[in-house]
N, C-alpha and C positions, 0 to 999 in steps of 0.2 A: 257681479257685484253692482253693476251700474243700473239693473233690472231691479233688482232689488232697493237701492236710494231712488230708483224714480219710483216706485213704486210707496215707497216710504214718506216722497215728496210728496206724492198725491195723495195720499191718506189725510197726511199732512194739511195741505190745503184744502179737502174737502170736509176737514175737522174743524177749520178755522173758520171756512164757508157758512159752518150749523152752528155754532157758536155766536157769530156775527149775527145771523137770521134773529136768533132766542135773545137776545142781549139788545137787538134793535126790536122786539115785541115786545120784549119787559120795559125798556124804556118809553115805550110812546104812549105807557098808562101813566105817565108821569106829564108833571106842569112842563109847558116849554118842549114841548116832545121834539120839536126840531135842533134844537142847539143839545139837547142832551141827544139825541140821534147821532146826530156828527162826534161829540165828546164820544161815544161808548164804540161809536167806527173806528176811530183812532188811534183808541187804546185794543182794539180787536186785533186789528192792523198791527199794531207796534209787538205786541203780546204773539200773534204769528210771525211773525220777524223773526223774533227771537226767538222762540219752538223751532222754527225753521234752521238759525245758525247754527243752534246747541244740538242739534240732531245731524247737521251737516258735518260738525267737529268732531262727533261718535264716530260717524262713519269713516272720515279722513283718517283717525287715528288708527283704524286699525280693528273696530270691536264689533262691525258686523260682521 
C-alpha cells in the first residue's frame, strides 16, 4: 500500500510540475508577466496542496 501512495504521490507531483510549466507559459504572454508569474505559482502550488491532502485522505480512509 505504501508503494502504491508513493507512487500516486509522484504522479501527483509530476502532474502539478506540467501544469505549473503550461500556466507559467500561458502567463508570460500576458502584460506584467512577472507578478502574474508569481500569482499563477501560487495558486499552482496551493491547488497541488490540496490534490495532494484529498488523495492523501482516500488513501488513509481505506479506499485504495
Amino acid at each position: 500500500m505504501r508503494a502504491a501512495c508513493a507512487s500516486a504521490s509522484a504522479a501527483a507531483v509530476l502532474s502539478g510540475i506540467r501544469l505549473v510549466g503550461k500556466l507559467l507559459l500561458h502567463s508570460s504572454r500576458r502584460p506584467h508577466p512577472r507578478r502574474q508569474q508569481w500569482r499563477v505559482l501560487r495558486r499552482a502550488c496551493e491547488l497541488l496542496v490540496r490534490q495532494e491532502r484529498e488523495q492523501l485522505a482516500y488513501v488513509t480512509q481505506g479506499n485504495a
